[in-house]
N, C-alpha and C positions, 0 to 999 in steps of 0.2 A: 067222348074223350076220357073223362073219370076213370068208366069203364075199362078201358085200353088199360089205361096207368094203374088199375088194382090187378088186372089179369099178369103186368109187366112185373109189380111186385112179387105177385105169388108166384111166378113164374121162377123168378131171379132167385128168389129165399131159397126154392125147391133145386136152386143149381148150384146156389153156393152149401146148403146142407150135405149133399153128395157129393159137392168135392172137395169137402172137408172131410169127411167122413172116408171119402177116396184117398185122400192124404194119408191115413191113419199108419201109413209106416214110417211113415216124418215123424221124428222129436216134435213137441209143440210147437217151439218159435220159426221154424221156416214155413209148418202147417198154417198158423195165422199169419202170416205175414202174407205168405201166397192167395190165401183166400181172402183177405181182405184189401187186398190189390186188387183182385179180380174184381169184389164187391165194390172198389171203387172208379173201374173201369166201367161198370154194369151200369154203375147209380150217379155218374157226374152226366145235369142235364145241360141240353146247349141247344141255342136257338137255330132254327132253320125258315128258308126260304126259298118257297119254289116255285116256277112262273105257274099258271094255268095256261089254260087253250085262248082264252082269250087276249089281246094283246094290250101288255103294259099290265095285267092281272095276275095279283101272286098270293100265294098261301102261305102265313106263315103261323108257325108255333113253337112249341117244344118237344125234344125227343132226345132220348139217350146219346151222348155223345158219340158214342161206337158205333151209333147207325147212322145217323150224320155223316161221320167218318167215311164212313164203308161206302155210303150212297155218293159223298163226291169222289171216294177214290172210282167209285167207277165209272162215275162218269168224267174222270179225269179233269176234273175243276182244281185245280193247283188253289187257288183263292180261297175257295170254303176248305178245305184240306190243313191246312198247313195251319192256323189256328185251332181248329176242334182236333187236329191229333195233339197238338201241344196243349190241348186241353183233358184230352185222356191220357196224357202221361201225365200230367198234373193231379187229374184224380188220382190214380195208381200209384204215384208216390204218397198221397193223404192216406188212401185205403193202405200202404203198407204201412204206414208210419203210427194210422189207428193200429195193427197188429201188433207191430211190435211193442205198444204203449202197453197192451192190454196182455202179452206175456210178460212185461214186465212187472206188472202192477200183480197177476197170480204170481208169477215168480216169490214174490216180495210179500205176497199175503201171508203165502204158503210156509214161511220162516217161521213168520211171526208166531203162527197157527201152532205151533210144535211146540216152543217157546213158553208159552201162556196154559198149556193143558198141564197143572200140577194139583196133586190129591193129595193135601195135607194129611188124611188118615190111613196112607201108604207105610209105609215101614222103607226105610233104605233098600233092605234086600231086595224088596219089590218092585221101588223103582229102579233098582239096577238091572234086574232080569228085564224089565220090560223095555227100557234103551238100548237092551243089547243086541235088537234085531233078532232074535229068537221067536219061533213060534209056541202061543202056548194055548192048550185048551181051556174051554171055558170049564169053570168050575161049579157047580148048581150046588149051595147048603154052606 
């Protein structure tokens, strides 16, 4: 079972990497927000239980919420169902609400970052030219 669950991670990383990188015509905040809903739709675990062949004999463990899900919607178990999907909407509101913590926190880096970069042995001209959005070449000498 380990096994399963490291093959299940590097699986999940390899799908949330491309479709964030699939996002890439989204501004940031909806690109992480979407992928980290997904990531938490992916990564919320939930217990399961399932009879075997034998009677009154059942299997139980853990497995990703989404497939729990899936596995009673198909077999049409209203019972298992209806907590594990209110369990993967629950993740998917965490996984959005990490995204949008985590655009806000670069958001707000990013200020700061601009703010703090000052070279005392600048001349005014030069930090004016260089605020101005102006491209300029490097200069060697």
């Amino acid at each position: 079972m380990p096994l399963l669950w490291l093959v299940y991670v590097v699986l999940s990383l390899v799908v949330l990497l491309t479709g964030y990188l699939g996002l890439g015509f989204l501004p940031r905040l909806p690109r992480l927000v979407i992928t980290w809903a997904v990531a938490g739709v992916m990564w919320t675990p939930s217990h399961f239980r399932l009879p075997l062949l034998e009677e009154g004999e059942f299997y139980s463990g853990f497995a990703p919420a989404v497939m729990v899900a899936a596995v009673a919607f198909l077999e049409n178990n209203r019972e298992t169902f209806l907590p594990v999907a209110l369990l993967v909407v629950v993740g998917a509101g965490v996984g959005a609400l990490l995204g949008l913590l985590l655009w806000w926190r670069g958001r707000h880096r990013r200020t700061h970052e601009h703010d703090d970069v000052v070279d005392n042995d600048e001349t005014p001209a030069a930090a004016d030219r260089r605020g101005s959005g102006e491209r300029h070449e490097p200069v060697i000498g």
